[in-house]
C-alpha positions in Angstrom: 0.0 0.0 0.0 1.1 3.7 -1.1 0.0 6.2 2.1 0.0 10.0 1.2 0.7 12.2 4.4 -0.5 15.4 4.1 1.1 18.2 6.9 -1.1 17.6 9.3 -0.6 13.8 9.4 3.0 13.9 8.6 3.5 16.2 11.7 2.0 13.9 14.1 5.1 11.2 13.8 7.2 14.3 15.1 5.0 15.8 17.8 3.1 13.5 20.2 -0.5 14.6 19.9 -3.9 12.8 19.5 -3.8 10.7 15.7 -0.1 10.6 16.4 -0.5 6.7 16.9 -3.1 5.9 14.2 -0.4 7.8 11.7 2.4 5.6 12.4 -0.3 2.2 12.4 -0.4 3.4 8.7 2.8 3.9 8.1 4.2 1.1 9.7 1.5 -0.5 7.1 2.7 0.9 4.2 5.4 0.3 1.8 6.1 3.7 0.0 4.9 6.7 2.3 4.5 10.1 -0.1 3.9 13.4 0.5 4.0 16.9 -1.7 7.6 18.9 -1.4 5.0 21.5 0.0 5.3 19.4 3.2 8.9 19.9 4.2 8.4 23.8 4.8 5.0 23.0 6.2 6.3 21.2 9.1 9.3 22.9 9.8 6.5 26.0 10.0 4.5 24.1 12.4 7.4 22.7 14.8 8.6 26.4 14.9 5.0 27.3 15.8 4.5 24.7 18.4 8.0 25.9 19.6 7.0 29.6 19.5 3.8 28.3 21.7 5.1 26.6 24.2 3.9 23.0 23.0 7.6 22.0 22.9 10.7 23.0 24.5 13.5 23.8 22.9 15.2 20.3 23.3 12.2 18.4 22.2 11.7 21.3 19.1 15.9 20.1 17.9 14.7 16.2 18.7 12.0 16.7 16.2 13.5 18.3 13.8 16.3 16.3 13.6 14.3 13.1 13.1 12.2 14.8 10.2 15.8 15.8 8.5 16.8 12.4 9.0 13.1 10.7 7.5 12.7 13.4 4.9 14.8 11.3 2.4 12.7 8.1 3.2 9.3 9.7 1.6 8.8 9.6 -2.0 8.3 13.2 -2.3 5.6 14.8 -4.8 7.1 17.7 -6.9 4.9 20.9 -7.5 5.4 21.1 -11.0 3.5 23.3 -12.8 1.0 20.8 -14.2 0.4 20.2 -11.0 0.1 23.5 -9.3 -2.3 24.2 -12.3 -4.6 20.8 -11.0 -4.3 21.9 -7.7 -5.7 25.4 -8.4 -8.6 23.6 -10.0 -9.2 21.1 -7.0 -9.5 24.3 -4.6 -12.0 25.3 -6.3 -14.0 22.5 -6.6 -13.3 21.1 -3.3 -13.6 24.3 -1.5 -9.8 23.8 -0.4 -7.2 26.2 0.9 -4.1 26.9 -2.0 -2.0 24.5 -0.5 -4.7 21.7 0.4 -5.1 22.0 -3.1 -1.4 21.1 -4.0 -1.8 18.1 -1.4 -4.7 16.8 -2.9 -3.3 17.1 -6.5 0.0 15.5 -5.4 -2.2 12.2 -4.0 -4.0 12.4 -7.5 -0.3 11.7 -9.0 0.4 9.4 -6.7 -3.1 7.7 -6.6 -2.7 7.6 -10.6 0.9 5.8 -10.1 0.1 3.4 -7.3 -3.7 2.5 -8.5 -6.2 3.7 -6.5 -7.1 0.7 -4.4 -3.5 1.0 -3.7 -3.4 4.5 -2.7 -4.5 5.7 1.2 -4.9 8.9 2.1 -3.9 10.9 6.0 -5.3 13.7 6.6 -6.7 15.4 10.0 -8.3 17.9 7.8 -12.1 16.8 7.6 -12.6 19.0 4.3 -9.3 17.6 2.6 -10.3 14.1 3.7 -13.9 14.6 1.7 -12.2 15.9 -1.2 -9.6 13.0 -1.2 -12.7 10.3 -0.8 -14.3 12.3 -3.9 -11.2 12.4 -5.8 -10.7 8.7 -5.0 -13.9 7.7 -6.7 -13.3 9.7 -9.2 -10.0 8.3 -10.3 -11.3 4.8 -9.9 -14.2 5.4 -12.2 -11.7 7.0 -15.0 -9.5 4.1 -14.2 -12.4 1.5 -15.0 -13.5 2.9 -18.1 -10.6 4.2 -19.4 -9.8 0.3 -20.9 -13.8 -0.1 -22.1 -13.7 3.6 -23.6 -10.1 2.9 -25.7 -12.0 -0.2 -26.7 -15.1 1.0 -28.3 -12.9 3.8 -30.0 -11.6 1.6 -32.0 
């Protein structure tokens, strides 16, 4: 199985917090873990901000981030190429997503498209994102499934 971390999942294998253990389940599940290149500043943005808060100290805040450094290699990391910049502008507006929600869900569409659908999982703890993800889903399986039939009868 392919699982695609957005930020707010991808954080949670750095900071202790609730989902924190359902997100490493899946990874621990999966075989390739992806994410967009949009997630690297992302969560150094939000272990800064925890840091700034008070949610960690400053030794926990260097832990972290030296672990994501370390793991950031490990994901197969989505480019934001144009083309898909240009789908992700056109998935926030459908979806009703932020910009970069957008870019997270158009990077899963790559990867979704790569990996096969029924392959590809999706971790989000955005409840919007996640709806647009289970939409997109079905919509890439049903393009999948009649893309075969459709080349056929063109013929």
């Amino acid at each position: 199985m392919t699982l695609y971390l957005d930020t707010s999942s991808l954080v949670k294998l750095y900071v202790a917090e609730p989902g924190t253990d359902a997100v490493r389940r899946f990874v621990n599940a999966a075989t390739i873990v992806a994410t967009s290149m949009v997630a690297y500043p992302e969560t150094r943005a939000a272990l800064a901000r925890r840091r700034r808060e008070g949610a960690l100290r400053s030794a926990a805040f260097m832990a972290a981030k030296r672990t994501f450094e370390a793991d950031w290699p490990k994901y197969f990391a989505v480019e934001a190429s144009a083309s898909l910049c240009r789908e992700a502008g056109e998935f926030a507006e459908r979806y009703r997503l932020r910009g970069y929600d957008g870019v997270h869900l158009a990077s899963f569409a790559e990867v979704a498209r790569q990996a096969g659908t029924r392959q590809a999982r999706f971790s989000s703890f955005d409840d919007r994102l996640n709806r647009a993800a289970r939409s997109l889903r079905r919509r890439l399986a049903r393009a999948r499934a009649s893309g075969p039939a459709r080349r056929a009868t063109e013929r």
